[in-house]
C-alpha positions in Angstrom: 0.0 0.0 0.0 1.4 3.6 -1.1 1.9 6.0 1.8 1.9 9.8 1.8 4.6 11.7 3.8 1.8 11.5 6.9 1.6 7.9 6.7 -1.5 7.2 6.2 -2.8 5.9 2.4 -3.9 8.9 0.5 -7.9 7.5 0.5 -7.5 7.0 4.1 -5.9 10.6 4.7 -8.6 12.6 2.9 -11.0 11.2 5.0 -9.5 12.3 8.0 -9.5 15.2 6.3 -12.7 15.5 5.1 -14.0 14.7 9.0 -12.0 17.0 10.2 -13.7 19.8 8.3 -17.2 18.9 9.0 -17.2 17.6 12.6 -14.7 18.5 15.8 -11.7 17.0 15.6 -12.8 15.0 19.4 -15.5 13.8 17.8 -13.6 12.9 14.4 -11.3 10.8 16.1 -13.5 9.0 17.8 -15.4 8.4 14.7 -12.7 7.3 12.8 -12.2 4.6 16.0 -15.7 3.3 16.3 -16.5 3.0 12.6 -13.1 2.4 10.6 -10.7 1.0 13.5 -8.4 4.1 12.9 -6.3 4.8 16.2 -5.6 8.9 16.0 -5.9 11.4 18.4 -7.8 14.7 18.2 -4.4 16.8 18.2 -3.3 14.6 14.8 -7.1 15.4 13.3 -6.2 19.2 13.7 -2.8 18.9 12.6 -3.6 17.3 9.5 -6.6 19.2 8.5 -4.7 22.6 9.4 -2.2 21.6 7.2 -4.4 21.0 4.1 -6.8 24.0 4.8 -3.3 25.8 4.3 -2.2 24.3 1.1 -5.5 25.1 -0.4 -5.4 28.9 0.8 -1.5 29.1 -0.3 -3.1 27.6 -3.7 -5.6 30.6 -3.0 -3.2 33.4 -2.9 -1.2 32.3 -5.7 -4.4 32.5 -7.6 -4.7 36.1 -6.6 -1.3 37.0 -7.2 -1.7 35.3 -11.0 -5.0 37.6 -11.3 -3.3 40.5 -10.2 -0.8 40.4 -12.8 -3.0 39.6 -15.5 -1.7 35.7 -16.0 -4.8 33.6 -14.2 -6.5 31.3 -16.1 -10.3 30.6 -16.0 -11.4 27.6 -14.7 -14.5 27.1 -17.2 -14.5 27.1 -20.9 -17.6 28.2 -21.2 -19.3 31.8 -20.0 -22.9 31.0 -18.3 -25.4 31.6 -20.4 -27.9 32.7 -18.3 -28.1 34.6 -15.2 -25.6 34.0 -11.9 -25.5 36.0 -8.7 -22.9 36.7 -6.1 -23.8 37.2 -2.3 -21.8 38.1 0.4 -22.4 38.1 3.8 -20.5 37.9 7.3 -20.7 35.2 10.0 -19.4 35.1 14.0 -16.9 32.9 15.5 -14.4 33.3 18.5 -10.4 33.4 18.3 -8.1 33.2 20.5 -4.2 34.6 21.1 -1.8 32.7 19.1 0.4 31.9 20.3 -0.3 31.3 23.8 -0.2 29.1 26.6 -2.3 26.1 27.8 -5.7 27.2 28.1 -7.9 30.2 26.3 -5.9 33.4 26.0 -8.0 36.7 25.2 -10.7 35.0 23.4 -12.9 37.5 21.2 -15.8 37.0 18.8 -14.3 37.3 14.6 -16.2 37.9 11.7 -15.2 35.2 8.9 -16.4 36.6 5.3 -18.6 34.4 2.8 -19.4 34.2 -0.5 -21.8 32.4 -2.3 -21.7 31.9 -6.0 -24.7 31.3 -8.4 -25.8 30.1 -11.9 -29.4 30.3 -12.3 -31.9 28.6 -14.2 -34.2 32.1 -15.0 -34.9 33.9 -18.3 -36.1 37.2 -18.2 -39.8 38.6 -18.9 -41.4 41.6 -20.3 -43.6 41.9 -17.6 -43.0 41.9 -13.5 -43.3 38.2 -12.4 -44.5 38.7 -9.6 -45.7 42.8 -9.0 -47.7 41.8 -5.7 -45.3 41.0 -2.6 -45.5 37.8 -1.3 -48.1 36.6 1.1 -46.0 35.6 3.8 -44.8 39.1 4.0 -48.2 40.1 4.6 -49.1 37.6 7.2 -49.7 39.6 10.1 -49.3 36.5 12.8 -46.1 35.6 10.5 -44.1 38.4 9.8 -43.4 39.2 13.5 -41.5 35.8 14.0 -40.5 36.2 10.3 -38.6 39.6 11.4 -36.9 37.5 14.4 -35.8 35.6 12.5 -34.2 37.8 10.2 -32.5 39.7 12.9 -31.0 36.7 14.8 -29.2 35.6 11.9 -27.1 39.3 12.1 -27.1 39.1 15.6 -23.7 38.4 17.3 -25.0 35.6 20.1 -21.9 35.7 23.1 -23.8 33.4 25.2 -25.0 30.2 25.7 -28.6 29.8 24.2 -31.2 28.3 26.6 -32.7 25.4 25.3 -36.2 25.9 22.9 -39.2 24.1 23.8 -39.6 22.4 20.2 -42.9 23.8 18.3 -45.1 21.4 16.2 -44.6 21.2 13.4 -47.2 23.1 10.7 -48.6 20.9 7.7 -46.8 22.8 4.9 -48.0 21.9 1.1 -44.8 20.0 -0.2 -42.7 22.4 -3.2 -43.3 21.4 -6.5 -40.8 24.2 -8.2 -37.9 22.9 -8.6 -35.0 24.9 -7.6 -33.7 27.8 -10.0 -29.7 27.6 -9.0 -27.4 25.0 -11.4 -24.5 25.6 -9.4 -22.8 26.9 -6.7 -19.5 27.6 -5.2 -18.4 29.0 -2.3 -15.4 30.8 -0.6 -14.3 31.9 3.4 -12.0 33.4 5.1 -11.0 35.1 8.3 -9.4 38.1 5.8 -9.9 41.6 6.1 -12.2 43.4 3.6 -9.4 44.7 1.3 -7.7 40.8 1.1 -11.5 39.0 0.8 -12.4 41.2 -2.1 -10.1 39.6 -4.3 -10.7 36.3 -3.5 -14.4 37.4 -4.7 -13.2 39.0 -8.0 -10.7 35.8 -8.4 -13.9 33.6 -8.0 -16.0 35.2 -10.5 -13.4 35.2 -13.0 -12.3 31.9 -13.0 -16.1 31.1 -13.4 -16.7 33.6 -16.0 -19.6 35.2 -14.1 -18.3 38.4 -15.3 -19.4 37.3 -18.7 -22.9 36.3 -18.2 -25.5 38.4 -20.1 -27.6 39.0 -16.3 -25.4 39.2 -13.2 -26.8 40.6 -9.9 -25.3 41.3 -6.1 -27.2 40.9 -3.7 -25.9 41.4 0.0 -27.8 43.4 3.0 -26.8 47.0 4.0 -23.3 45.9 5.5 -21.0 48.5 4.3 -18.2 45.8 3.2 -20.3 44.0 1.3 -20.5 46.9 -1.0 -17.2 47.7 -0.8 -16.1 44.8 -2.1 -18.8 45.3 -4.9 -17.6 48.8 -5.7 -14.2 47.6 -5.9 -14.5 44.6 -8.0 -17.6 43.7 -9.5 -19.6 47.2 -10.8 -16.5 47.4 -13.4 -17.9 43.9 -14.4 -21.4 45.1 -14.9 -23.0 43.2 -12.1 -26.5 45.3 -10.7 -26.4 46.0 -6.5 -29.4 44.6 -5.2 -30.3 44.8 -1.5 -31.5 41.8 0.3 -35.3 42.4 0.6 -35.8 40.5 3.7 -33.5 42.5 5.4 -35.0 45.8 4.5 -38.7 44.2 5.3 -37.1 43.5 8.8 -36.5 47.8 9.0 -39.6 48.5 7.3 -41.3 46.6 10.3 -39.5 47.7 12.9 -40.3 51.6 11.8 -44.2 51.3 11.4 -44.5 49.5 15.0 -42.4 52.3 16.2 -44.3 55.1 14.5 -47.2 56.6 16.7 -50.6 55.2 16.2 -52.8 52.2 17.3 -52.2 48.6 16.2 -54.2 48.0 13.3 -52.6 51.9 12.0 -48.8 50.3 12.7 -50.2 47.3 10.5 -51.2 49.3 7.9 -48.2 51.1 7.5 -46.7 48.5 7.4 -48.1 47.1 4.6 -48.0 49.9 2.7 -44.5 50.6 2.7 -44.0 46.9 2.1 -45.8 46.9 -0.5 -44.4 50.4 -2.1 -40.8 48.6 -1.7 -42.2 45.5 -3.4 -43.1 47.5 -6.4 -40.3 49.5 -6.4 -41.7 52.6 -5.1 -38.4 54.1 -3.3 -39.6 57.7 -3.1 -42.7 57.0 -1.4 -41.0 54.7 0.9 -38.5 57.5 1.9 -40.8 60.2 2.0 -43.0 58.4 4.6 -39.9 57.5 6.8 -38.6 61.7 6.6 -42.6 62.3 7.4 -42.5 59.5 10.3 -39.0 61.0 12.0 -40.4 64.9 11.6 -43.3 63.7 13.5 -41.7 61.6 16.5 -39.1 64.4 17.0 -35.1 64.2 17.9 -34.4 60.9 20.0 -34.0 62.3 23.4 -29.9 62.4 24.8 -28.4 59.1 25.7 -31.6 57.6 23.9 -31.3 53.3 23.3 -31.0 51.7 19.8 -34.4 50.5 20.7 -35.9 53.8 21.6 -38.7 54.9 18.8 -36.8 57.4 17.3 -34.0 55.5 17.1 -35.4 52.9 15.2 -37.0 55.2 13.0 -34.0 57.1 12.5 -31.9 54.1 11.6 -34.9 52.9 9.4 -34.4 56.0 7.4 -31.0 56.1 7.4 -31.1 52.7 5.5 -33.5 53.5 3.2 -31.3 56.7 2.1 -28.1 54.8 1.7 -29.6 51.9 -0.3 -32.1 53.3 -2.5 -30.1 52.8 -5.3 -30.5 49.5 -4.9 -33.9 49.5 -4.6 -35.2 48.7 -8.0 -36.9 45.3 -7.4 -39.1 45.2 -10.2 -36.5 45.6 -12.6 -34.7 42.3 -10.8 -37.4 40.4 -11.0 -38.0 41.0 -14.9 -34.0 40.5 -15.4 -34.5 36.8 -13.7 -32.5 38.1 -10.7 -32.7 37.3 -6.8 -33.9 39.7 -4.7 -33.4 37.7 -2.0 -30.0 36.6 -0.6 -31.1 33.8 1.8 -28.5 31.2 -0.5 -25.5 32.9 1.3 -27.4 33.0 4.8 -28.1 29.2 4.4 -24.6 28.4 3.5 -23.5 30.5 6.4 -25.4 28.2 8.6 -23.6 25.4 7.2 -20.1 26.7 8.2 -21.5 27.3 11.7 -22.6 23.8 12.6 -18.7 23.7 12.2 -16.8 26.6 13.4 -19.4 28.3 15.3 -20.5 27.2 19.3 -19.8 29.1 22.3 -17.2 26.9 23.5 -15.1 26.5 20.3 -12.0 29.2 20.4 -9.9 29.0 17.3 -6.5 30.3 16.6 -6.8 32.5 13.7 -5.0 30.6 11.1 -6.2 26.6 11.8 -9.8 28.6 11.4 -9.2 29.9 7.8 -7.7 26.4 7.0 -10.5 25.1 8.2 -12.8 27.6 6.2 -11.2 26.4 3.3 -11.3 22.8 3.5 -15.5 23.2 4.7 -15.7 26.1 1.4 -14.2 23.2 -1.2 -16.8 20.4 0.2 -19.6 23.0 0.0 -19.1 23.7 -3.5 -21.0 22.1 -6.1 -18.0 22.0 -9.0 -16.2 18.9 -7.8 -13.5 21.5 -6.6 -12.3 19.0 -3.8 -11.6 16.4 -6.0 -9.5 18.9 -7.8 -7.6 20.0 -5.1 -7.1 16.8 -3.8 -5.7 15.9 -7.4 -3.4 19.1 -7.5 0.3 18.0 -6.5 1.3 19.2 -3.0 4.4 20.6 -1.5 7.0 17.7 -0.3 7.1 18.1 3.3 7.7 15.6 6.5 4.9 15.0 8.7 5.7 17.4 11.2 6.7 21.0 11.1 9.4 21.0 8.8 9.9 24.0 6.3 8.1 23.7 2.7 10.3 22.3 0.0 7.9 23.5 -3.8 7.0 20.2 -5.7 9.7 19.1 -8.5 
């Protein structure tokens, strides 16, 4: 039986590997005990899958530094022919100094960056799809748990959640529509803005999403999300969309804190919904300026939740994303105006890095990240990089010697 330089045969290694990105490396180990007979400690797991996870993003970087200069191939022959997406969001896990002693050293919460890359299966139409918003949006015993929902997800949990009394669960018709997205690929990484945006723009490129004919971003208000679009992808043509969940979350949040009984708050509700729906920015932003005149300056030292405060941020959205506002003209191009894909692959990196007991050092997380980002993605990109010669190195900490 071959061996690699670990000592373990190359089928056996990737699965180690491959655990070691989906499940703790505890709970790896004693996987790869009970079900394959594999002795290996939890320390080996980590060892291991750090040291692929940094292959891959030295692979990464080399890929930027080819784009950079003009010299990186693209991955795909062939452009998409129909429309493709890119959505960026961030996520929340805790570090730890590195290097430090035994035990957790000035632990603090991170924000790792995603991407989520899409072809769709959509063809554009004369007329609006869909001009009325959906009903769930206008469900008034829904849209309350709805908005919760939508808020937890950006929320930055430092504590222990108590335990949830589980809900029954509510007969829902089964989905007949089959799903719109062909493919998708995915990246992460613990980088700052500047680094992660050119891991975006290397992404598109090699998939030729900057050749598509329709190609949308759509990301909530975060201000790095559009930096990295204003950097990289507007040159490429791609139209800023903002998440409509996420502004339906504001919307909400202003009418209930506007003056007024409960069917009024409602009501306005609705009807700036429903203005956003169809596209209607003016009237949207002219209610919230006529809304904020009427409750007045937030009193001194006034909460984030206070009414005015909520108003004022409401507006203060509104204003800074208007531009990408235009959800009619989305929906007619066969574009998302949703970007729940990237929130859902999020999630997915979470049941992995995420927990309130789980303190990474900064770089075995964006090994990690990258090992989790090449299973997640739908282009058999693992396979590739498991195919893709390595650097000739001992099994432990040894300096890199570049492949012959």
């Amino acid at each position: 039986m071959k061996l690699g330089v670990e000592g373990y045969a190359p089928a056996l290694f990737r699965k180690i590997v491959s655990q070691g990105a989906r499940y703790a490396f505890a709970e790896t180990a004693h996987n790869l005990q009970e079900l394959a007979g594999q002795e290996i400690s939890a320390q080996h797991v980590m060892r291991l899958t750090e040291r692929i996870g940094t292959e891959w993003a030295a692979q990464r970087d080399r890929e930027v530094e080819a784009f950079k200069q003009d010299r990186l191939a693209r991955t795909y022959t062939q452009a998409p022919a129909s429309a493709v997406a890119v959505m960026l969001d961030g996520g929340r896990l805790q570090v730890r100094e590195d290097p430090s002693g035994p035990g957790v050293q000035k632990p603090e919460w991170n924000e790792p960056k995603y991407g989520c890359f899409l072809t769709l299966d959509t063809k554009p139409t004369r007329d609006d799809p869909q001009p009325e918003p959906p009903a769930r949006f206008l469900d008034r015993a829904g849209v309350p748990t709805l908005v919760r929902q939508v808020q937890r997800l950006r929320a930055a949990s430092t504590t222990r959640e108590e335990p949830r009394k589980a809900a029954r669960p509510a007969k829902r018709r089964k989905r007949t529509l089959p799903s719109r997205i062909l493919l998708r690929t995915v990246i992460a990484s613990m980088a700052g803005v500047e680094v992660f945006g050119y891991y975006v723009a290397v992404e598109v490129y090699k998939r030729g999403l900057d050749l598509a004919p329709r190609k949308g971003c759509i990301c909530d208000g975060q201000k790095s999300n559009w930096t990295v679009y204003e950097r990289h992808l507007k040159a490429w043509g791609f139209i800023p969309i903002l998440d409509f969940l996420h502004l339906l979350t504001y919307l909400y949040a202003a009418a209930q804190a506007a003056s007024g009984t409960e069917k009024e708050r409602w009501a306005r509700y609705t009807q700036w919904l429903t203005w956003a729906w169809q596209g209607q920015r003016e009237k949207v932003l002219v209610a919230l300026n006529r809304a904020c005149q009427r409750a007045g300056e937030p009193p001194a030292g006034a909460s984030e939740s206070d009414p005015h405060c909520v108003l004022e941020t409401a507006r203060t959205y509104v204003t800074n994303n208007c531009d990408k506002m235009d959800y009619p003209r989305y929906r007619k191009l066969g574009l998302p105006v949703s970007s729940a894909p990237v929130e859902s692959t999020i999630k997915q990196f979470n049941k992995r890095v995420k927990g309130t007991e789980k303190f990474w050092r900064p770089k075995a997380a964006e090994a990690v990240l990258q090992v989790r980002a090449a299973q997640l993605s739908g282009d058999a990109r693992e396979d590739r990089l498991w195919a893709t010669p390595r650097p000739l190195r001992a099994a432990r900490y040894k300096p890199l010697r570049p492949a012959a």
